[in-house]
N, CA, C and O of each residue as an XYZ file, in Angstrom:
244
protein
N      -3.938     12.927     34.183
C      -3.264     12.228     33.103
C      -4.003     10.925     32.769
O      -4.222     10.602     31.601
N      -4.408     10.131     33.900
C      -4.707      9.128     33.858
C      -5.885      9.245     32.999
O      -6.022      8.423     32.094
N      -6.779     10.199     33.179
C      -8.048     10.453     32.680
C      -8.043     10.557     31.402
O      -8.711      9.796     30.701
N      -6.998     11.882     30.725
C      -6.905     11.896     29.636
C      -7.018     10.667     28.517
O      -7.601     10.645     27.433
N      -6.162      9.560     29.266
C      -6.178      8.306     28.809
C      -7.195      7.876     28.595
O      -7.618      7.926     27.440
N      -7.891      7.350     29.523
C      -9.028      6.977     29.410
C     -10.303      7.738     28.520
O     -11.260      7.105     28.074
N     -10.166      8.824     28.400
C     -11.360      9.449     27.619
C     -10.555      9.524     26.074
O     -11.350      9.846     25.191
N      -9.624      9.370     25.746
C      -8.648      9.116     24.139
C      -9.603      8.121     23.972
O     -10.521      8.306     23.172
N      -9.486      6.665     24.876
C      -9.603      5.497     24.409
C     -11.408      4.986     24.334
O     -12.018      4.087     23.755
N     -11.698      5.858     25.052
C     -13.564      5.935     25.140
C     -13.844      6.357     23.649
O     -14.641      5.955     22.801
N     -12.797      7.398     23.671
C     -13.360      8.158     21.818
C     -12.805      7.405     20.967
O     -13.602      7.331     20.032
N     -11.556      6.567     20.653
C     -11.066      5.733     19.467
C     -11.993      4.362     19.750
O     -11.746      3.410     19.011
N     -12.848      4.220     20.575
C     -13.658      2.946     20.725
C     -14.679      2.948     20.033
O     -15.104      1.995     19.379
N     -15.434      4.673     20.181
C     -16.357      5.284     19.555
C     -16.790      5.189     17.814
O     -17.757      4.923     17.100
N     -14.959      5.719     17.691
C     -14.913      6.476     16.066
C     -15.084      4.625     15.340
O     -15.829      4.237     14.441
N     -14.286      4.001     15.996
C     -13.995      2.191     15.392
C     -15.554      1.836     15.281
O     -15.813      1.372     14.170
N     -16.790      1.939     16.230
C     -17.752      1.713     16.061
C     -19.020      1.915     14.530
O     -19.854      1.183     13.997
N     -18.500      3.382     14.310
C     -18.402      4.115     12.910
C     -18.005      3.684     11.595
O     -18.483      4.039     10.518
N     -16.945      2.766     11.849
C     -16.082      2.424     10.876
C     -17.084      1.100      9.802
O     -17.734      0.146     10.228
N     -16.909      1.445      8.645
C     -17.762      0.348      8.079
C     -16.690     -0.935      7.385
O     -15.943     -0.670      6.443
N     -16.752     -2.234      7.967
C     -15.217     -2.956      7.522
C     -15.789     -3.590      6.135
O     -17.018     -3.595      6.058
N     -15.222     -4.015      5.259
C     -14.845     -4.319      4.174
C     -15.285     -5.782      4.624
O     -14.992     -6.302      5.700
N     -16.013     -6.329      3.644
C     -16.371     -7.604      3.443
C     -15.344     -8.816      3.339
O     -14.149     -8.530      3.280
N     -15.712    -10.076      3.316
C     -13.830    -10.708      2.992
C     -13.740    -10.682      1.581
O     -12.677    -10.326      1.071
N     -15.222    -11.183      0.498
C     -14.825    -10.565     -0.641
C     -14.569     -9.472     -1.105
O     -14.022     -9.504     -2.207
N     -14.821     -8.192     -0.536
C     -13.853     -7.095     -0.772
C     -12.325     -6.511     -0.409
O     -11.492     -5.631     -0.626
N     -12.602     -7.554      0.215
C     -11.043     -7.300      0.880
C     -10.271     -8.604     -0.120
O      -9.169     -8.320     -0.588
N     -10.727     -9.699     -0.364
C     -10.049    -10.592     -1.374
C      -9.630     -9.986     -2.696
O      -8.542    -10.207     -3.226
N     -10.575     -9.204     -3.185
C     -10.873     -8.467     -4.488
C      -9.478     -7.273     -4.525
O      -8.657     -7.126     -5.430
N      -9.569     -6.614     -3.353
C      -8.722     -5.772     -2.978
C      -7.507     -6.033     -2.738
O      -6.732     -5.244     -3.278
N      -7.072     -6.785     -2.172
C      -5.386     -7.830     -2.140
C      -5.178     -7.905     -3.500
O      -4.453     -7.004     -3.922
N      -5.674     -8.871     -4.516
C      -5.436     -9.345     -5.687
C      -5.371     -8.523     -6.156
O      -4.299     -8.726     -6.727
N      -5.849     -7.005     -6.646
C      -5.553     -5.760     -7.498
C      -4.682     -5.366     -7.129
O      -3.749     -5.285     -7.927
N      -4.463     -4.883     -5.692
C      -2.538     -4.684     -4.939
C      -2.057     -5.430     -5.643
O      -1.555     -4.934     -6.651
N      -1.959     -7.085     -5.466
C      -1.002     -7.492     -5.582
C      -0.612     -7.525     -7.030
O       0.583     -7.811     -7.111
N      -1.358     -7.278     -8.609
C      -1.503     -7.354    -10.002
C      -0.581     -5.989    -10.029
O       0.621     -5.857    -10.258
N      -1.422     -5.194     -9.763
C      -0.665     -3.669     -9.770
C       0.706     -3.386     -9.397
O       1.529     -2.689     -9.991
N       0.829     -4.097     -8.222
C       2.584     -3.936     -7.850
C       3.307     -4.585     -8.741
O       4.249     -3.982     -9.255
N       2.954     -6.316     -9.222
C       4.029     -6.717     -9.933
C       3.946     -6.373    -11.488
O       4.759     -6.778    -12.319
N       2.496     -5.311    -11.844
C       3.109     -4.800    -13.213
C       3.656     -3.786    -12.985
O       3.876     -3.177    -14.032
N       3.953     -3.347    -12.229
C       4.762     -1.964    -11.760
C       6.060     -2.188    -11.676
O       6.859     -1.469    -12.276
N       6.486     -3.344    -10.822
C       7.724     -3.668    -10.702
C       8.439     -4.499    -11.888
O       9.548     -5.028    -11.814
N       7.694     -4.502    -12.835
C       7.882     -5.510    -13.819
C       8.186     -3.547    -15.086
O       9.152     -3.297    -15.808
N       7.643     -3.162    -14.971
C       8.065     -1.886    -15.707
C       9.132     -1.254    -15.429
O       9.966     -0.774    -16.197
N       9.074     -1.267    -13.861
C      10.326     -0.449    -13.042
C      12.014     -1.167    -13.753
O      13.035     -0.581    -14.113
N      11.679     -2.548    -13.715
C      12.608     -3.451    -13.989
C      12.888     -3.008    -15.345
O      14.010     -2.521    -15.207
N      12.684     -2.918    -16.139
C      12.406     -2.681    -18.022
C      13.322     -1.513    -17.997
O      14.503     -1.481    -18.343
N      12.452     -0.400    -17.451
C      13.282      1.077    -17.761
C      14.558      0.893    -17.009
O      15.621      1.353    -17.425
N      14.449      0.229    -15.922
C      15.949      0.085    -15.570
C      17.102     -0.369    -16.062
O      18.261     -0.205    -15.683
N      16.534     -1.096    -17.157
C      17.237     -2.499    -17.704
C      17.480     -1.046    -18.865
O      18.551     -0.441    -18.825
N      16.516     -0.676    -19.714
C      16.724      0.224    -20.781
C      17.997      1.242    -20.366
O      19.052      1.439    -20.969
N      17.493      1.817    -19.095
C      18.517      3.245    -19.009
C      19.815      2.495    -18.608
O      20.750      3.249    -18.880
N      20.365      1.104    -17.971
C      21.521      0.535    -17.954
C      22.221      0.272    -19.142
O      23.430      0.490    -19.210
N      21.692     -0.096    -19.915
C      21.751     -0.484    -21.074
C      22.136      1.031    -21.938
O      23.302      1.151    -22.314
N      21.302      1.987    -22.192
C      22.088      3.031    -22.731
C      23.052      3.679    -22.183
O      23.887      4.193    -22.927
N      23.204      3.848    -20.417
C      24.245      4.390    -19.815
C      26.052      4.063    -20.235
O      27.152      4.604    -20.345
N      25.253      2.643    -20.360
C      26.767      1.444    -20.710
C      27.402      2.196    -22.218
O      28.523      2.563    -22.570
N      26.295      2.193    -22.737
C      26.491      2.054    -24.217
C      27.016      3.405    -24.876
O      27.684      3.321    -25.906
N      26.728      4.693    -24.295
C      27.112      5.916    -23.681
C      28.554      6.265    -23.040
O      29.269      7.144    -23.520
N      28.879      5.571    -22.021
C      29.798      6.332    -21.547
C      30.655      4.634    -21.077
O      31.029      4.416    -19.924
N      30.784      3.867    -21.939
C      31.386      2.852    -22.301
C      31.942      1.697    -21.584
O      32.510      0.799    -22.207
């Protein structure tokens, strides 16, 4: 068992070695588009919500 362990963590040490990380300006670049994207998203989400409340009301009174 013990072993098993140990040879998981030999290989996820391995694969991380592989891994190519993201610069900080790509990763800055990358936050700021998340973060643009979510709040025009949530800023739409808000709208149609507001729209379909708004006709539901107006609908069924």
């Amino acid at each position: 068992m013990f072993g098993k362990i140990v040879k998981f963590l030999k290989e996820v040490r391995a694969e991380l070695k592989k891994v190519t990380w993201p610069t900080r300006r790509e990763l800055i670049g990358s936050t700021i588009v998340t973060v643009v994207v979510t709040l025009i998203v949530s800023v739409f989400i808000g709208i149609v919500d507001r729209l379909l409340s708004l006709a539901t009301r107006s609908i069924f009174g």
